[in-house]
C-alpha positions in Angstrom: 0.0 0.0 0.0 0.7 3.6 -0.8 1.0 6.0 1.9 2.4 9.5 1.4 1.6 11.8 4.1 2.4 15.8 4.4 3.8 16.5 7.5 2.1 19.6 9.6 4.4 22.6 9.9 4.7 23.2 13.9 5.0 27.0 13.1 1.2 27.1 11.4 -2.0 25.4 13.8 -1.9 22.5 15.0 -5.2 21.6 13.7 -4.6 21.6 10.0 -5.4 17.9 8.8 -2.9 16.2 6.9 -3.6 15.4 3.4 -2.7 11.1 3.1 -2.8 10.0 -0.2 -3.4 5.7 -0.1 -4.3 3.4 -3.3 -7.6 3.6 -2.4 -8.2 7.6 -3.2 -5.4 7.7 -5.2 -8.2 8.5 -8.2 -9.9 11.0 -6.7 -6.8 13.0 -5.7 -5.6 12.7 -9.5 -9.1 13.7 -10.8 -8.8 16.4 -8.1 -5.5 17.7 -9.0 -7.1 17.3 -13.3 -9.9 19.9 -12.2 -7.3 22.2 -10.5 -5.0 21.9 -13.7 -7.7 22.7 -15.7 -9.2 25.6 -13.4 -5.4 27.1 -13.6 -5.4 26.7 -17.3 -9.0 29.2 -17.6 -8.1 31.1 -14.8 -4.6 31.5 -16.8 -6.6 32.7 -20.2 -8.9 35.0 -18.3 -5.8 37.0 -17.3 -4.3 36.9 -20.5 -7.3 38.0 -22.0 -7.4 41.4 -20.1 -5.0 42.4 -22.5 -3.1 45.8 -22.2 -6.1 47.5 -20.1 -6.0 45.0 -17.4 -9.7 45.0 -17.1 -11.9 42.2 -17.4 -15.5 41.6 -19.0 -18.2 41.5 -16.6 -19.1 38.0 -17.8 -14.8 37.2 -17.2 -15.3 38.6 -14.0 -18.2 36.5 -13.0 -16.4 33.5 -14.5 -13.1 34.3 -12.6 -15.2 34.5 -9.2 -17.0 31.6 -9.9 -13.7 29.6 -10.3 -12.0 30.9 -7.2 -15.1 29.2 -5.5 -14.7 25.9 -7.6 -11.0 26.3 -6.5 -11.8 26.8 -2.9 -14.4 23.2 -3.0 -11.6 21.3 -4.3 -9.5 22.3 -1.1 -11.6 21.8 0.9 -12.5 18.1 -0.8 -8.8 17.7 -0.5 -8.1 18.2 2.9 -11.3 15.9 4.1 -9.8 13.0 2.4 -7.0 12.8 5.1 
């Protein structure tokens, strides 16, 4: 069996949950870490595509919040699979 484990750092809380990657969730962390990849790659373009002005679209803007939230989920399903 597979077991990687990410140590807490003393100098943060104590209470952080450690993430433990095993065989058995060993999909779910790589379709979890796909979504991020992809999330990164839109969230990448939707900066780029502010262009010289550095302003984004109110529909890019609603996009961008909208993944920060999808971002934020996909922590938070991260960190309850220790």
């Amino acid at each position: 069996m597979l077991l990687l484990e990410r140590e807490p750092d003393t100098s943060n809380e104590m209470d952080e949950p450690a993430v433990v990657a095993t065989w058995e969730n060993r999909a779910q962390i790589i379709e979890i870490m796909g979504s991020a990849l992809q999330m990164s790659q839109e969230f990448q373009d939707l900066w780029n595509s502010s262009g010289e002005t550095g302003r984004l679209s109110q529909d890019d803007t609603d996009r961008l919040v909208e993944l920060l939230r999808e971002i934020s989920d996909l922590n938070e399903v991260l960190m309850r699979l220790a």
